[in-house]
C-alpha positions in Angstrom: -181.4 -104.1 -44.9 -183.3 -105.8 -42.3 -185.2 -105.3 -38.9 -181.3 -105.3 -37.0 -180.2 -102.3 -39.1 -183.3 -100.6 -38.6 -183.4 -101.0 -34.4 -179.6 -99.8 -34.5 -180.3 -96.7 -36.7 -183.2 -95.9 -34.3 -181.5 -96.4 -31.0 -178.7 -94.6 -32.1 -180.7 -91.7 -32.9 -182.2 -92.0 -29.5 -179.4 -92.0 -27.5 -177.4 -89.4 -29.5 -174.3 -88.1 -28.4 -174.1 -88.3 -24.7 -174.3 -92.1 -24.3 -173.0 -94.7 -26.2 -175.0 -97.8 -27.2 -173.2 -101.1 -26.6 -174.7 -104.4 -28.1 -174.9 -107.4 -26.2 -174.1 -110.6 -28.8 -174.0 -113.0 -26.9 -175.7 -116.1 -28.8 -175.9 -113.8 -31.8 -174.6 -114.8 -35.4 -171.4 -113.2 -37.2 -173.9 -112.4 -39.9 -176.5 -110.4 -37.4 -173.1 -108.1 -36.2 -171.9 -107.3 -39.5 -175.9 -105.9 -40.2 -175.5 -104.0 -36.7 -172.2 -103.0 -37.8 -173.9 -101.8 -41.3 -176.3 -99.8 -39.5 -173.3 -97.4 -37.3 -172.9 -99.6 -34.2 -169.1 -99.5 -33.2 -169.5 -101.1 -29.8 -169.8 -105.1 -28.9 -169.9 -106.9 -26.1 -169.4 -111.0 -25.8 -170.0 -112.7 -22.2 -168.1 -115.7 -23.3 -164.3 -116.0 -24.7 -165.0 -118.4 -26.9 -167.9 -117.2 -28.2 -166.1 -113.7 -28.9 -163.3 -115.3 -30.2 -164.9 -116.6 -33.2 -166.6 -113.1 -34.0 -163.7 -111.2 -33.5 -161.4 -113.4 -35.5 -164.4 -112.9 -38.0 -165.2 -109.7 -37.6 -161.9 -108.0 -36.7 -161.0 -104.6 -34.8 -162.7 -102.3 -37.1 -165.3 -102.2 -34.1 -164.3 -102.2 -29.7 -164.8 -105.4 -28.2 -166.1 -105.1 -24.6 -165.7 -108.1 -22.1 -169.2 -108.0 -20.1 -168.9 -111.6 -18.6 -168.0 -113.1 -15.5 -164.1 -113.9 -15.9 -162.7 -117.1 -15.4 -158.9 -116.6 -14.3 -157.7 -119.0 -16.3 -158.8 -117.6 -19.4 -157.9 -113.8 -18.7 -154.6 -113.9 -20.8 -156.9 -114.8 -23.6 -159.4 -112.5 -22.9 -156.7 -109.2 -22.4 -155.5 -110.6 -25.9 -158.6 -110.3 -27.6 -160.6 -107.8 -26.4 -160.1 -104.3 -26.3 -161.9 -103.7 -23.1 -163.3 -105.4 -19.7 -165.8 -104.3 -17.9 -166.6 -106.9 -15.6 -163.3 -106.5 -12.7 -164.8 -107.5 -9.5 -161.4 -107.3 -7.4 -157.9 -106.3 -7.2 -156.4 -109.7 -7.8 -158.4 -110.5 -10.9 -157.4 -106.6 -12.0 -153.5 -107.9 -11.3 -154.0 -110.9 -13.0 -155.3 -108.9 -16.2 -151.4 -106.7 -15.3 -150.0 -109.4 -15.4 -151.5 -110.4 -19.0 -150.9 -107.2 -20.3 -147.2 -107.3 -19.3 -146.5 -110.1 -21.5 -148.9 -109.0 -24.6 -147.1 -105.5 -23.9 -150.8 -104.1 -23.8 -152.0 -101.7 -21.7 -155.7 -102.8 -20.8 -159.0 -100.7 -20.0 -161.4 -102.1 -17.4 -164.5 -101.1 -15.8 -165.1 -102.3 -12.0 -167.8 -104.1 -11.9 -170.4 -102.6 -9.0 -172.4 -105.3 -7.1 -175.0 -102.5 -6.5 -177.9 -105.4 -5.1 -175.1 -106.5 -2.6 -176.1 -110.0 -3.7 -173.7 -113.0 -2.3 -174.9 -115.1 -5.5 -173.3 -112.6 -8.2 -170.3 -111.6 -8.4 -168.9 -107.6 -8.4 -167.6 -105.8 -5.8 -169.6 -104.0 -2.9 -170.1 -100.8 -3.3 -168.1 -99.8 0.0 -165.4 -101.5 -1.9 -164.8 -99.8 -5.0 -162.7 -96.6 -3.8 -160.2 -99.3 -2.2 -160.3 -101.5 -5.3 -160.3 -98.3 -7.5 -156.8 -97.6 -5.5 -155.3 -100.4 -5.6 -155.6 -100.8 -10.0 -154.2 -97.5 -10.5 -151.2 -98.9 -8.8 -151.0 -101.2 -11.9 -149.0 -100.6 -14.6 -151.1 -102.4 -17.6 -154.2 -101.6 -16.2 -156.3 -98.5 -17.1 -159.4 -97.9 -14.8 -162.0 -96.3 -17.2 -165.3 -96.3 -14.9 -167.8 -98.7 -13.5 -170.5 -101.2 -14.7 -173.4 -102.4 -12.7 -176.1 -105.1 -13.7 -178.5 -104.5 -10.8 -180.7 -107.5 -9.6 -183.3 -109.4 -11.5 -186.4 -107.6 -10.6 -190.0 -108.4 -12.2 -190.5 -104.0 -12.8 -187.4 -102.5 -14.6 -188.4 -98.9 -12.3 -187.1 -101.1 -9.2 -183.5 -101.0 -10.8 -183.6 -97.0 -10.2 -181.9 -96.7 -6.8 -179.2 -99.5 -8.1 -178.4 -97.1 -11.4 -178.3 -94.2 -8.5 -176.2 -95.7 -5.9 -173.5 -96.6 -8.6 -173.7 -92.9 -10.1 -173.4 -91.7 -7.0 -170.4 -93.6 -6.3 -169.2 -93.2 -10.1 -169.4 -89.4 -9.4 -167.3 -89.6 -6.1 -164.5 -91.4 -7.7 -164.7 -89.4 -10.5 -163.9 -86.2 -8.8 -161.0 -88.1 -6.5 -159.3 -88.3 -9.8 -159.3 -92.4 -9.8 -160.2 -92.8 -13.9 -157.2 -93.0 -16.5 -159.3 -91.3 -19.1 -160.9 -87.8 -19.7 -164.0 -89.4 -20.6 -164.9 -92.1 -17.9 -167.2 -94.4 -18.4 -170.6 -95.8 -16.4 -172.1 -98.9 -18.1 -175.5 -99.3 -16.7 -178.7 -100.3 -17.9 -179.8 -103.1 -20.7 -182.9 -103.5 -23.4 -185.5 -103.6 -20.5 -184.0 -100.9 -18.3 -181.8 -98.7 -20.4 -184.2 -95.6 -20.3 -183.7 -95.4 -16.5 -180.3 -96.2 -16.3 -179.7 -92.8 -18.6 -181.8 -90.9 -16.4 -179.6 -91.9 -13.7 -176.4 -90.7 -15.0 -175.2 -94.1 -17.3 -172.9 -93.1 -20.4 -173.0 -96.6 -22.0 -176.3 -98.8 -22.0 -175.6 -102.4 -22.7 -178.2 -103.2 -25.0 -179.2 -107.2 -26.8 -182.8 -108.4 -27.1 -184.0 -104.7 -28.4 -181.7 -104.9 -31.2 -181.9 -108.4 -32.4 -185.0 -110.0 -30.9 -184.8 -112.9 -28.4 -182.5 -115.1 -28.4 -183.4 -118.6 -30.0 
């Protein structure tokens, strides 16, 4: 096996039980999964649909496919179809527009909100003062299932800057958490990638969202 299977076995003794390692693919080969897969990792994430389409049609369901990218409404009927999560809802209506998807695919979906946590107009993600209305509102959905939140945090030169993002949303994470807002006994905060992971786990995240670590940068 090569140097994939040997960063997955490592990471995945890092993190151990308490936080689940996710791996970002995006612009990674079928062939560089199926070693990640080899190696124990059970989590994917794809930030485009076609992309993910092709490695999940390849690759199949013996793993979860995450959603991690910004969604384009015109392709979220596609994207409820495929994947098994999304983790990227920044609003009610795109969280009704994946109801609505799951009403005629007769699938109930998981989603993560997704926390603009820089309050930057550029990106998209809801502000944080948002959330516990947005939260609200998706539980009134029938085919939606509000497992957590996700953050990026900005583009900062010093990953340590990204601490007080990771604590805001954990903060809020924790709030909503104890208002009984997530469907699942095991909610989810999805935080922190290759260059910032190790902070984002200090600061409460239960899933680190991980890419260049694992399979080098991409070409």
């Amino acid at each position: 096996m090569g140097k994939i299977y040997d960063n997955v076995k490592a990471l995945l003794q890092e993190l151990g039980d308490n936080v689940s390692l996710l791996l970002a693919v995006k612009g990674r080969s079928v062939e560089e999964v199926k070693e990640a897969i080899s190696a124990g990792a059970k989590l994917f994430g794809e930030n485009y649909l076609q992309e993910g389409e092709e490695k999940i049609k390849a690759i199949g369901h013996t793993v979860e496919w995450h959603f991690i990218g910004s969604i384009q409404k015109k392709k979220i009927k596609k994207i409820v179809e495929l994947f098994d999560m999304v983790e990227s809802v920044d609003s009610f209506e795109t969280a009704a527009m994946i109801d609505r998807a799951g009403s005629q695919l007769n699938k109930k979906m998981p989603v993560l909100i997704e926390v603009n946590s820089g309050r930057e107009p550029q990106k998209s993600g809801a502000m944080p003062e948002d959330v516990e209305t947005i939260a609200n509102q998706i539980n009134t959905l029938p085919n939606v299932l509000l497992f957590g939140l996700m953050t990026m945090g900005p583009n900062v030169k010093n990953p340590e800057e990204l601490r007080k993002y990771f604590r805001g949303t954990h903060e809020l994470f924790v709030a909503l958490n104890k208002k009984g807002l997530f469907h699942t006994d095991k909610p989810i905060l999805s935080m922190g990638m290759s260059d910032s992971y190790k902070i984002a786990i200090e600061e409460g995240a239960n899933l680190v969202r991980i890419g260049k670590l694992v399979f080098g940068p991409r070409k």
